[in-house]
C-alpha positions in Angstrom: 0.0 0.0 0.0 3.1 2.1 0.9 4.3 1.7 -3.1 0.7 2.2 -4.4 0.7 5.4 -2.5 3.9 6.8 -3.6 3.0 5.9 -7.1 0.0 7.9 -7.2 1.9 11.1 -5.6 4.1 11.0 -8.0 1.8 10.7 -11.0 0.4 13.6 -9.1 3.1 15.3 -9.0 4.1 14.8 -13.0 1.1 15.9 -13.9 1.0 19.0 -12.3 4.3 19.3 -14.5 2.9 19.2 -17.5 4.5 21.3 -20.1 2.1 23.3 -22.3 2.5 24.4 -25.7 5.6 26.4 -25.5 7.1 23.4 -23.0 7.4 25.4 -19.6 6.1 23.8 -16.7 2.5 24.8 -15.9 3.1 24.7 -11.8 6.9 26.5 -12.3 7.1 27.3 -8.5 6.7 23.6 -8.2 9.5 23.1 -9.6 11.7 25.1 -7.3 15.2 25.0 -6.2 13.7 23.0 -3.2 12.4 20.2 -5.4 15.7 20.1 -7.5 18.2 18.5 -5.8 21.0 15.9 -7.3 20.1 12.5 -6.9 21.0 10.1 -4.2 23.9 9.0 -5.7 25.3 12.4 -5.6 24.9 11.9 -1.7 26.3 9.0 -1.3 29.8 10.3 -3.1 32.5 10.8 -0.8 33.9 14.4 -0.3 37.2 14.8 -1.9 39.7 17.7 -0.7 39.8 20.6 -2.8 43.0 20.9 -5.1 45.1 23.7 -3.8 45.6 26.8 -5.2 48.7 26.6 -6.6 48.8 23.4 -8.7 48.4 24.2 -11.9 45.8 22.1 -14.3 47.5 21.1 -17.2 44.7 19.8 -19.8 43.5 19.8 -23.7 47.0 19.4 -25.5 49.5 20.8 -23.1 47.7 24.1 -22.3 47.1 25.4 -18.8 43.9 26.5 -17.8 42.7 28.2 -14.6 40.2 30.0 -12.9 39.5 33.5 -13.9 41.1 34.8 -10.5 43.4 33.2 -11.0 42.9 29.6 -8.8 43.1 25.8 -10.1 39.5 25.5 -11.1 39.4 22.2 -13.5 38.1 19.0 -13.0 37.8 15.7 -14.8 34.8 13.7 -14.8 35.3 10.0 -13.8 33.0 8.8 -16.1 33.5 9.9 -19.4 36.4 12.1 -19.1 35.4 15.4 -20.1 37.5 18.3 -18.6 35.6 21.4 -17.7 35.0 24.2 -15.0 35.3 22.5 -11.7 32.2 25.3 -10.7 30.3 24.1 -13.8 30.0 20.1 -12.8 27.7 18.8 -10.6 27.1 17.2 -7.0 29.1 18.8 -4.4 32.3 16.7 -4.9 32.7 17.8 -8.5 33.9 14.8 -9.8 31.0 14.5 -12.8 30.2 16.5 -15.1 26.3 15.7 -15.0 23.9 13.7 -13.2 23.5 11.2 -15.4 27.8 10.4 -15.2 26.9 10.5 -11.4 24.2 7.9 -11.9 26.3 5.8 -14.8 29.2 5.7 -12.7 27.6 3.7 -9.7 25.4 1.3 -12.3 26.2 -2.3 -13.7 28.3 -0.9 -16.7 30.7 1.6 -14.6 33.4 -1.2 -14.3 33.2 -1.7 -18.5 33.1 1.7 -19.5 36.3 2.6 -17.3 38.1 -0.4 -18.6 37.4 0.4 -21.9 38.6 3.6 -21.6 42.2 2.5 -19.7 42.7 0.2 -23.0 41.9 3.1 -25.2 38.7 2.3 -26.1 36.5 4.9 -28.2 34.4 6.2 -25.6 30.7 5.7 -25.3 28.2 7.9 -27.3 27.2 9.4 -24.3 30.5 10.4 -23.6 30.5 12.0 -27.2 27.7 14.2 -27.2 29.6 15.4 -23.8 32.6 16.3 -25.4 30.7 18.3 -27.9 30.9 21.9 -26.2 34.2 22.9 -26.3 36.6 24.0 -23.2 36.7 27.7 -24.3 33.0 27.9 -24.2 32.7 26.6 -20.9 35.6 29.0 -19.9 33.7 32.1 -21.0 30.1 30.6 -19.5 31.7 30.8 -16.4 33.2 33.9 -16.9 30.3 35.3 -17.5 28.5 33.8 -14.4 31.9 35.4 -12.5 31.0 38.9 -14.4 26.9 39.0 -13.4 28.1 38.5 -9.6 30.7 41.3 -9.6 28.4 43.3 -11.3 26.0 42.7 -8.5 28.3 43.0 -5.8 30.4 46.0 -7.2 33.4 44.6 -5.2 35.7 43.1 -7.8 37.5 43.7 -10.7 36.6 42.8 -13.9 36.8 39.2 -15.2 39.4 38.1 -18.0 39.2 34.9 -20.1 42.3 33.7 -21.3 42.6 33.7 -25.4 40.5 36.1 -27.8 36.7 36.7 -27.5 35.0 38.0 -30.4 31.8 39.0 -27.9 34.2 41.5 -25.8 36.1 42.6 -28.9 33.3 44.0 -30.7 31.4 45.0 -28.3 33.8 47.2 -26.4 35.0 48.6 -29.3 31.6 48.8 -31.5 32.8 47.2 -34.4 30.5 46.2 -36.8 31.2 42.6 -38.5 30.7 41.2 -42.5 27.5 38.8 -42.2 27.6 35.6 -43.4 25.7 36.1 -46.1 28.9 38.3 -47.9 30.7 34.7 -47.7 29.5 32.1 -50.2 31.6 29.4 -49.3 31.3 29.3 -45.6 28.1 27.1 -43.5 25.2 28.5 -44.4 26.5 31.2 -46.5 24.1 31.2 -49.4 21.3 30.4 -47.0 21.9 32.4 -44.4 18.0 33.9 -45.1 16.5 37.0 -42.7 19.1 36.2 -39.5 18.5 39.6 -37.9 18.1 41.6 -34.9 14.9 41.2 -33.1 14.8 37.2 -34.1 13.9 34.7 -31.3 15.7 31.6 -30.2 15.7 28.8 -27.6 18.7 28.7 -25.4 20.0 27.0 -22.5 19.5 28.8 -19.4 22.4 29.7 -17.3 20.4 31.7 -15.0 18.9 28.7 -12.8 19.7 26.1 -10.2 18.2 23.4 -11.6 20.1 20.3 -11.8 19.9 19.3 -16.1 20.0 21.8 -18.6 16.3 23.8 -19.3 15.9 25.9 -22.2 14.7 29.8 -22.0 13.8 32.0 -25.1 16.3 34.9 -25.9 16.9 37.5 -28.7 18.9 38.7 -31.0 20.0 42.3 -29.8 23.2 42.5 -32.0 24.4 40.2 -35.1 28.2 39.7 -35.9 28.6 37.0 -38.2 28.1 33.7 -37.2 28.3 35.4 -33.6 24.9 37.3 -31.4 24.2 39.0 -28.7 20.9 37.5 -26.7 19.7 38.8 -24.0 17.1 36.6 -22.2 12.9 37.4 -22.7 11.9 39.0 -20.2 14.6 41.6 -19.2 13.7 44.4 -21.6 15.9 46.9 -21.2 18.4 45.3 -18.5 21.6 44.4 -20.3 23.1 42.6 -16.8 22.7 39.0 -18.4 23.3 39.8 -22.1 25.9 37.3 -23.9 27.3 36.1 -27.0 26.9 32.6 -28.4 27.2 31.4 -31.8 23.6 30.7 -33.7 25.1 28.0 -35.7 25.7 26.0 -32.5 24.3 22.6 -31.0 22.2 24.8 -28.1 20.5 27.3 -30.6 17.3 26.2 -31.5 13.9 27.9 -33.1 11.3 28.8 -31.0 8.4 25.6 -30.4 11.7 23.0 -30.4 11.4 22.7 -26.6 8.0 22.1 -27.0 8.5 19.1 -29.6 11.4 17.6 -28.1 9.6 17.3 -24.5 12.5 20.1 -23.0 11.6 22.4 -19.9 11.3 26.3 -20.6 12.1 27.6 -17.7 12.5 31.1 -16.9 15.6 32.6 -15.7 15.9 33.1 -11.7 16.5 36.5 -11.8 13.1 37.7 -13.3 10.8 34.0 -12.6 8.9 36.3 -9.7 8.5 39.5 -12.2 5.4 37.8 -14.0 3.0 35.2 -12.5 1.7 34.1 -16.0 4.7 33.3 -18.2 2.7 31.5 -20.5 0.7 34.3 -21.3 3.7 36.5 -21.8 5.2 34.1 -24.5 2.4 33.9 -25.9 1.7 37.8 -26.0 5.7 38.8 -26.5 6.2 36.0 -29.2 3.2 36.0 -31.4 4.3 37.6 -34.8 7.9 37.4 -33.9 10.4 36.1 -35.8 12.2 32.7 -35.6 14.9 30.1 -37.4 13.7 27.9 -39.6 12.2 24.2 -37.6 15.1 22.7 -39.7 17.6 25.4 -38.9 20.1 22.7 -36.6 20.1 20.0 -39.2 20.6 22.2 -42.9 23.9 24.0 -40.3 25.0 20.0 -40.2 24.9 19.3 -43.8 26.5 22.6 -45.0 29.4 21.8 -42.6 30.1 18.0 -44.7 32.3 18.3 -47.6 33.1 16.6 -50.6 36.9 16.1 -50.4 38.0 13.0 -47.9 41.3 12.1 -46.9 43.5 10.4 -48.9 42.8 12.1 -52.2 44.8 13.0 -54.7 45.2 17.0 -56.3 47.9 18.6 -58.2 48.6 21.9 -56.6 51.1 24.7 -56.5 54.8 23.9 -56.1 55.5 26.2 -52.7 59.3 25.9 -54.1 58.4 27.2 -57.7 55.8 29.2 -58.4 55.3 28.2 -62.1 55.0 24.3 -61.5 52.2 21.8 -59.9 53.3 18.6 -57.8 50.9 15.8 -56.7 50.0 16.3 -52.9 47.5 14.3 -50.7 44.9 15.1 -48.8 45.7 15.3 -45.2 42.8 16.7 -43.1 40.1 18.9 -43.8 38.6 21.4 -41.6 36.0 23.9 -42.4 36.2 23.2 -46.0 40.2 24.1 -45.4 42.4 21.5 -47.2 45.9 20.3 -45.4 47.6 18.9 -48.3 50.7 17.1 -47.9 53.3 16.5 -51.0 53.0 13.2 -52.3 57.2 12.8 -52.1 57.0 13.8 -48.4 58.5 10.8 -46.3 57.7 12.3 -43.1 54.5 14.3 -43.8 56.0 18.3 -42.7 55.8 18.9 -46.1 52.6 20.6 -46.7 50.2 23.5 -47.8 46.9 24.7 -46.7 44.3 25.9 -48.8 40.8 26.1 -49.3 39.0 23.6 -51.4 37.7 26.1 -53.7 41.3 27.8 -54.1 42.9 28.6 -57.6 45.7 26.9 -56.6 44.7 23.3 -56.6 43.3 21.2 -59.3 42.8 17.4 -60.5 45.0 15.2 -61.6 46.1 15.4 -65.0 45.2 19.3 -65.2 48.5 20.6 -65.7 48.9 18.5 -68.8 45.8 19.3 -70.2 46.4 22.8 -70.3 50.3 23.1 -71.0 51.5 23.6 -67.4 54.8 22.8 -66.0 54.9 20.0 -64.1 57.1 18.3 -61.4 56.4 14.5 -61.9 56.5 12.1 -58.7 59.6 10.2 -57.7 56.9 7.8 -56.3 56.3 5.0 -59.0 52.9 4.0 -57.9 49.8 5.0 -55.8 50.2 4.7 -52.2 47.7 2.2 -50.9 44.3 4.0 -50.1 45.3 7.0 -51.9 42.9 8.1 -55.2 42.2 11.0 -57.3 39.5 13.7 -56.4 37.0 13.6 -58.8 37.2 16.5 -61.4 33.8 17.2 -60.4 34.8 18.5 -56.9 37.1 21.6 -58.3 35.4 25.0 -58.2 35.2 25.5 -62.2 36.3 28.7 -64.1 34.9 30.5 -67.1 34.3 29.1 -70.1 36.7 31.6 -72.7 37.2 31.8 -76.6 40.5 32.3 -77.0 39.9 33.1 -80.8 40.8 36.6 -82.2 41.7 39.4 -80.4 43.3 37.6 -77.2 46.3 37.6 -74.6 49.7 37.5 -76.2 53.5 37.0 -75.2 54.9 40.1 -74.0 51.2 42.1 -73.6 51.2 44.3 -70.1 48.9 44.4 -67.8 48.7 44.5 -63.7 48.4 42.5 -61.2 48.1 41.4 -57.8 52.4 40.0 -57.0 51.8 36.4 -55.4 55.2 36.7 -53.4 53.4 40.1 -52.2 49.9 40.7 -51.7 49.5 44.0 -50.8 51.3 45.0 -53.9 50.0 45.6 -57.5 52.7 45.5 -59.8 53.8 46.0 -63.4 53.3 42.5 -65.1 53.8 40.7 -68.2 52.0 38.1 -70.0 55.1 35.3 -70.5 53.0 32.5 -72.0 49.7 31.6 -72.9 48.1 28.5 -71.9 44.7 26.4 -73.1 41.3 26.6 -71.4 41.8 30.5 -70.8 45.0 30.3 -68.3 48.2 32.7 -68.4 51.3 32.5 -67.4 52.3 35.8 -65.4 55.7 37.5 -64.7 56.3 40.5 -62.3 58.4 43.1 -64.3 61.9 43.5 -63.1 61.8 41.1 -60.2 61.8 37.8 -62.5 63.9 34.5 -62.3 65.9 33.8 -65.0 64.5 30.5 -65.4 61.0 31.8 -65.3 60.5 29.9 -62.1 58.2 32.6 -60.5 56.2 33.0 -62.6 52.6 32.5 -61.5 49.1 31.1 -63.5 46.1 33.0 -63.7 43.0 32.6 -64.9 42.1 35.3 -68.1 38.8 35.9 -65.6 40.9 36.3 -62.8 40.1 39.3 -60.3 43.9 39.5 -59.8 44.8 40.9 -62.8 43.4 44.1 -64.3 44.1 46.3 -67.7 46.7 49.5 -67.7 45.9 52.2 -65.9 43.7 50.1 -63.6 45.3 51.6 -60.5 45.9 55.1 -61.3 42.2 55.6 -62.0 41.4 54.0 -59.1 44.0 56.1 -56.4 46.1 52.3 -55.9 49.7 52.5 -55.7 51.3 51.0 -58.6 54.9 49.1 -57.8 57.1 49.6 -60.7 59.4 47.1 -61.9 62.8 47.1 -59.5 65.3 49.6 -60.9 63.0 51.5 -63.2 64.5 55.0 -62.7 62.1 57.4 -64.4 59.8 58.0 -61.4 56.8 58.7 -61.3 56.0 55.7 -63.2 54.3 56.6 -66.7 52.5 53.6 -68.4 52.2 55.2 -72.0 56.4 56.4 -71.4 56.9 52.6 -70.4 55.4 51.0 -73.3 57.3 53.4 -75.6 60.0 52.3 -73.8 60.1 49.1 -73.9 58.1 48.3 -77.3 55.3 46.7 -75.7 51.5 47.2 -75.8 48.8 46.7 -73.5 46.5 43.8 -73.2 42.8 45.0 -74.4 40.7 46.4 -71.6 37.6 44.2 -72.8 39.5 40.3 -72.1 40.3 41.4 -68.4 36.6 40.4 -66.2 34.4 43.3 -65.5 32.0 41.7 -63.4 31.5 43.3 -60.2 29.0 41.1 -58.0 26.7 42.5 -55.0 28.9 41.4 -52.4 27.9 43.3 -49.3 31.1 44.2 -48.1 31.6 47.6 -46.6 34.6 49.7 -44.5 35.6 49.1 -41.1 34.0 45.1 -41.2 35.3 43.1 -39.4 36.1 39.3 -40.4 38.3 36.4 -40.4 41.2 36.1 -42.5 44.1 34.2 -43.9 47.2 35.4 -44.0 48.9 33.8 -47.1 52.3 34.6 -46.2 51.2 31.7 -43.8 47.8 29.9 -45.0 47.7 27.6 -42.2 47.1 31.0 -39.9 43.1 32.7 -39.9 43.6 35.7 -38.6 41.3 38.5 -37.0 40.9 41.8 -39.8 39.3 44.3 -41.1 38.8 45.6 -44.8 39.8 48.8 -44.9 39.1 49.5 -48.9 36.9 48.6 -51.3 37.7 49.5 -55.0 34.9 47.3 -57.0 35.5 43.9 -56.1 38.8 44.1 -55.0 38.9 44.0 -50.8 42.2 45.8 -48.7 42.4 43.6 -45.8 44.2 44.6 -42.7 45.4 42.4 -39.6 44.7 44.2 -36.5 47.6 44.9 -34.8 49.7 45.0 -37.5 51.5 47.7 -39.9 49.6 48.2 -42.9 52.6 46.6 -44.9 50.8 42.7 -43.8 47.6 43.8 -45.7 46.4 42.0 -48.9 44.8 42.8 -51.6 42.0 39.7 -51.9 38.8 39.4 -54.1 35.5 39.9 -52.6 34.8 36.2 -53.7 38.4 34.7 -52.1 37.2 31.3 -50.1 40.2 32.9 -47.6 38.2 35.2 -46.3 35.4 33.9 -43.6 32.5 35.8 -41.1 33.4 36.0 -37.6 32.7 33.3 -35.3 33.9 30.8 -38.3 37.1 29.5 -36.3 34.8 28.6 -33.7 32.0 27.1 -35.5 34.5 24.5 -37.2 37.0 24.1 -34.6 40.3 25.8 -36.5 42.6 27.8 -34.4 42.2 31.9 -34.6 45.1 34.0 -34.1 44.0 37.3 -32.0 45.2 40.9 -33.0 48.9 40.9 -32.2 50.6 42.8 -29.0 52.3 45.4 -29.1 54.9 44.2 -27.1 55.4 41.0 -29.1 55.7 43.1 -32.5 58.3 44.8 -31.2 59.9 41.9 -29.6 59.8 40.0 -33.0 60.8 43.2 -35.2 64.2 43.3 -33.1 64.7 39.7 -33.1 64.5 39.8 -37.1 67.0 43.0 -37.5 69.5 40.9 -35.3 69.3 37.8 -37.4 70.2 37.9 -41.2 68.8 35.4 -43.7 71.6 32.8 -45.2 69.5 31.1 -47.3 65.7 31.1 -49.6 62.6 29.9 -47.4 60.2 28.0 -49.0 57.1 29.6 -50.4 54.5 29.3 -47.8 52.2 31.6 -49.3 53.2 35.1 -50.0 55.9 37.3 -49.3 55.7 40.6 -47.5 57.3 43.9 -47.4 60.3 44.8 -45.3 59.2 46.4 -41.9 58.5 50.3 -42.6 57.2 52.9 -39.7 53.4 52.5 -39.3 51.1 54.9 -41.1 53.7 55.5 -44.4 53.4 54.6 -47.5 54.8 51.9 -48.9 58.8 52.0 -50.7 58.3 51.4 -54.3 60.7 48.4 -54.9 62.7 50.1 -57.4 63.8 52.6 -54.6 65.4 50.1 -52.4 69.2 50.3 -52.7 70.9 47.2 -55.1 74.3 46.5 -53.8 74.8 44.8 -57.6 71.2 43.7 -57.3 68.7 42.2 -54.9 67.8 39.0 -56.8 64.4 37.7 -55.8 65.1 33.8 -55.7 62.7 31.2 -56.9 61.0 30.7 -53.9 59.4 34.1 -53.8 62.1 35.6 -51.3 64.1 38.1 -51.2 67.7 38.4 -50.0 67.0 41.2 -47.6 65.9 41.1 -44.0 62.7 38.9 -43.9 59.6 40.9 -41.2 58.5 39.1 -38.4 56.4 36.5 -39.2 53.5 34.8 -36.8 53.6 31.2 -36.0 50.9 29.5 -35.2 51.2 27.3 -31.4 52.4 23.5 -32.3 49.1 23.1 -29.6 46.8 24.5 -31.3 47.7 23.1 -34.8 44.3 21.9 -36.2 45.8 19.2 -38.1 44.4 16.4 -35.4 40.8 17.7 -36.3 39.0 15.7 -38.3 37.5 16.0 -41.6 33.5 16.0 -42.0 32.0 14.3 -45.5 29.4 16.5 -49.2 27.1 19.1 -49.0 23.8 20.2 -50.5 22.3 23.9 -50.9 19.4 24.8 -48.8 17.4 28.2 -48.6 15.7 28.5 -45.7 13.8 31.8 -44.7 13.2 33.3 -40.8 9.5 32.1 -40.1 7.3 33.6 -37.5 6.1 31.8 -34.1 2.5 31.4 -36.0 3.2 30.8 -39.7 6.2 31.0 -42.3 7.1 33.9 -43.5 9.2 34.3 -46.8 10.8 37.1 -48.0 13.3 37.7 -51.0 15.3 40.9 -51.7 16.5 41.4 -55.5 19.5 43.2 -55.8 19.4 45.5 -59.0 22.9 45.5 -60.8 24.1 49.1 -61.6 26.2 50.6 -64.5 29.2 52.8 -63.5 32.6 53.5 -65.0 36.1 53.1 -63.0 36.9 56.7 -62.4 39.3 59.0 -61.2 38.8 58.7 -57.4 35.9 56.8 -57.5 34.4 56.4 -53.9 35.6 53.1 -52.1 31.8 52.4 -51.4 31.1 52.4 -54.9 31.8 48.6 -55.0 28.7 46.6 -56.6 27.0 46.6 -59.7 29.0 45.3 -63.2 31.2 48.2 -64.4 33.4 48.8 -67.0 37.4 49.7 -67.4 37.8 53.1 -68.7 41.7 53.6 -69.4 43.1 56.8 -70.1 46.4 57.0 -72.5 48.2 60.0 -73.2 48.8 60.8 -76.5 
């Protein structure tokens, strides 16, 4: 009678639980902190000694990680061995990360799992999802947990996370940040739909004592990239618990998921006694609003699977000469970024990163389709497991009819240097390739052997007509040891007996791209391509984007097309797990630029990506290269260096290397649209193209819309 009685209290009990429409709990002040307590097993645990303040926690690939103020604060859980917060884990000993580890580790299969684990044993699936929210987000949850109480208590100073939060960063400083939309290539990024301010979302709530996770409805109050600021409904105007998540992660969900998915909405403490009928002010503050898509979670999953796999095979650019391909395998791929590694490398270090839809790799067999140079193998055979990527995966190019009027040997032209990027220089059209592909040389800075030169593509937006840059207010780098300064195009062609490549074979197209001044982003730097840095586009001329890397000189920026896959929205480094290198300290720029006077260079480095100026004082123009003093000349070597002091490059922490990430696996386009709490709303915005000419200081804004090259000659 005793069992039948307890039954029926808690049916009782349950029912008075029941979760409406919107999945809150009917009878909320039922489900108090009271009422919430861990389970027995919790009890039971034995109390283990705090650690003391001065061991460090050494976790996550050799990186130490410690409380805010400064104390040991990480724990392990004994069941599936996720590090976290030591605060963040439940039951009073902190030794599991959730109740249901607590509960697991006192069952039947508690001696399997650990001994699984001790032999190196995947881990359960359980202990997978787990492991799915990162350190650094548990870090800055408890930071921000740490900041609310100080802000309350007005006692302490303010909390620091270690390594680089976007949130702070553009908040504190107002930046405003490129949405995704601007990025094609990215998750999401030709679906990104009516992602706005004002738009509602279900959340986890950190505001509650409640002993699993319950969800809470929050929205949008600022939008920077992949990254927004939510603020909890229900607070109005009080900013106190505002914070930044990304919306492409695993806790963002529409509005109504809770409710399908049998989840608790529960209303943060803070504000649960300001209304006494929360369902009626969801139902009131939501109706009309806007939400994600019901299939928002799962389209973010299939954008982030890719077509290339490990183990494939690509020709890509010789790093050691410029105008040759080599056969390289696929390594790892992360976010779509390729880690290729040369097919002739014994130990795997030699490598290259690039995007899948770079201009720099292609399939097998496409260098002697189209008359490139090309480094054959000293392997004989195939290693076993390694095949060619199908054609079909390769971003294709412009169909072109190289018939009548088209490139020629010794035709001039600029373009973008590859050994420099934030240089466009005098060029030279040294040979013309099939399907639309040239052969480039920089003018007075060429091998002998032609081994810098560089392949573009006839539609390439990194080479433009004469005169591009002198209607457009861009410095122009002559070729080195070209005397007659300022540089005249018309006196140069004279000069040398050349003429000018017509204006209408270079690619006019100018797309809608959305970019604008001051946005900030996430960059690579391709003096380095295995570094994404934090930037900002400073210029816009058409479709051509200046990219700067906050703090550093302006002699780091690169000229990059509005369209480069190396350019990504902020929050992308987090979304797909790849390492982002903060704004560098003062203190370590200088540090490095003295360290690289001191030491002089004895020998070429290998081309990593691009090479960049010599150090010059911040805020000047750049040297023209045919200033620089030539002790019987500077030579510029085949791997894209000079013999001059080399700036101070970043490296990127052997910790944080992404190369252990796994690859995903082939994606498919999807188009969702914002819908409202009670029905779907679509909307579609049709961008009208423009006319305009390139003029004489034309505005940097004026940068979409298809335009055409208007070149002026002097007689």
């Amino acid at each position: 009678k005793k069992n039948d009685r307890c039954q029926t209290e808690h049916s009782s009990q349950s029912e008075r639980k029941r979760r409406d429409s919107f999945g809150m709990y009917d009878g909320f002040d039922s489900c108090s902190e009271d009422t919430s307590s861990s389970s027995s097993s919790d009890e039971s645990e034995e109390e283990v000694a705090p650690l003391p303040a001065s061991l460090p926690i050494i976790k996550n690939n050799g990186q130490v990680y410690t409380y805010p103020d400064g104390k040991s604060g990480m724990a392990t859980c004994e069941m599936c061995g996720m590090v976290g917060v030591r605060d963040a884990f439940y039951s009073k000993t902190k030794r599991f990360c959730s109740v249901s580890c607590s509960r697991s580790y006192s069952s039947n299969s508690k001696k399997a799992s650990i001994l699984a684990r001790l032999q190196g044993k995947p881990p359960t699936k359980k202990a997978k999802v787990l492991q799915k929210q990162p350190l650094v987000a548990k870090l800055a949850a408890y930071a921000q947990y740490q900041a609310n109480l100080q802000n309350q208590a007005k006692t302490k100073a303010a909390v620091h996370v270690e390594g680089f939060d976007w949130g702070n960063y553009i908040s504190s400083n107002n930046f405003i940040a490129a949405p995704v939309s601007c990025f094609k290539h990215v998750p999401m990024g030709t679906c990104w739909g009516d992602i706005s301010e004002g738009v509602r979302l279900e959340v986890p709530n950190t505001d509650c004592n409640l002993p699993t996770k319950v969800f809470w409805i929050a929205g949008i109050v600022k939008l920077a990239g992949y990254k927004a600021l939510l603020r909890y409904e229900g607070f109005d105007s009080d900013s106190s618990l505002d914070f930044w998540c990304n919306i492409c992660g695993s806790d963002v969900r529409p509005v109504g998921w809770c409710a399908t998915s049998g989840k608790p909405l529960v209303p943060p403490r803070t504000i649960q006694h300001k209304y006494t009928n929360w369902k009626a002010f969801l139902v009131k503050r939501l109706t009309g609003a806007k939400t994600l898509p019901p299939d928002f979670p799962q389209k973010v999953s299939e954008s982030m699977q890719y077509p290339f796999k490990a183990s494939m095979r690509v020709e890509v650019v010789d790093k050691t000469h410029l105008c040759r391909t080599r056969v390289a395998v696929v390594d790892s791929v992360v976010g779509g970024r390729l880690r290729l590694v040369y097919e002739e490398s014994e130990d795997g270090t030699d490598d290259f990163w690039c995007h899948m839809y770079s201009p720099l790799i292609h399939a097998i067999g496409w260098s002697r389709s189209i008359g490139h140079r090309f480094k054959r193998s000293d392997v004989l055979k195939k290693q076993e497991g390694h095949y060619d990527a199908a054609p079909r995966l390769f971003r294709k190019v412009k169909e072109v009819d190289q018939s009548g009027d088209w490139f020629r040997e010794g035709m001039k032209l600029e373009a973008i240097d590859p050994l420099n990027l934030s240089a466009i220089c005098v060029a030279t059209v040294r040979k013309v390739l099939a399907d639309g592909y040239l052969m480039i040389g920089i003018d007075g800075s060429e091998a002998a052997d032609g081994s810098d030169w560089f392949c573009y593509h006839a539609t390439s937006p990194s080479i433009f007509p004469v005169g591009f840059c002198e209607i457009n207010m861009i410095e122009l780098t002559p070729p080195r040891g070209y005397i007659k300064l300022p540089f005249k195009w018309f006196d140069y062609l004279r000069e040398t007996g050349s003429i000018a490549a017509p204006v209408k074979l270079f690619n006019k197209d100018v797309p809608n791209h959305g970019f604008k001044v001051g946005m900030k982003l996430e960059a690579v730097d391709l003096m380095e391509p295995r570094l994404v840095c934090v930037a900002t586009l400073t210029r816009i001329v058409h479709r051509l984007l200046r990219i700067h890397f906050d703090g550093w000189e302006d002699e780091y920026d690169q000229w990059v097309d509005c369209e480069s896959p190396d350019l990504y929205p902020v929050g992308w480094c987090q979304l797909t797990g790849y390492p982002l290198q903060p704004p560098a300290a003062q203190s370590s720029r200088d540090s490095q630029s003295s360290g690289s006077k001191q030491k002089k260079k004895t020998k070429s480095q290998q081309y990593k990506g691009h090479k960049k100026k010599r150090k010059m004082p911040v805020g000047k123009k750049p040297v023209s290269l045919s200033s620089l003093p030539m002790a019987g000349g500077v030579r510029r070597s085949f791997s894209g260096d000079e013999e001059l002091t080399p700036p101070p490059y970043r490296t990127l922490p052997a910790q944080t290397a992404p190369e252990a990430l796994k690859p995903p696996s082939t994606s498919r386009e999807f188009i969702p649209s914002l819908k409202t709490v009670t029905s779907l709303q679509m909307k579609e915005e049709l961008l009208d193209r423009d006319e305009f000419t390139f003029l004489q200081g034309a505005s940097d804004q004026e940068s979409n819309g298809s335009g055409s090259y208007f070149i002026k000659q002097e007689p």
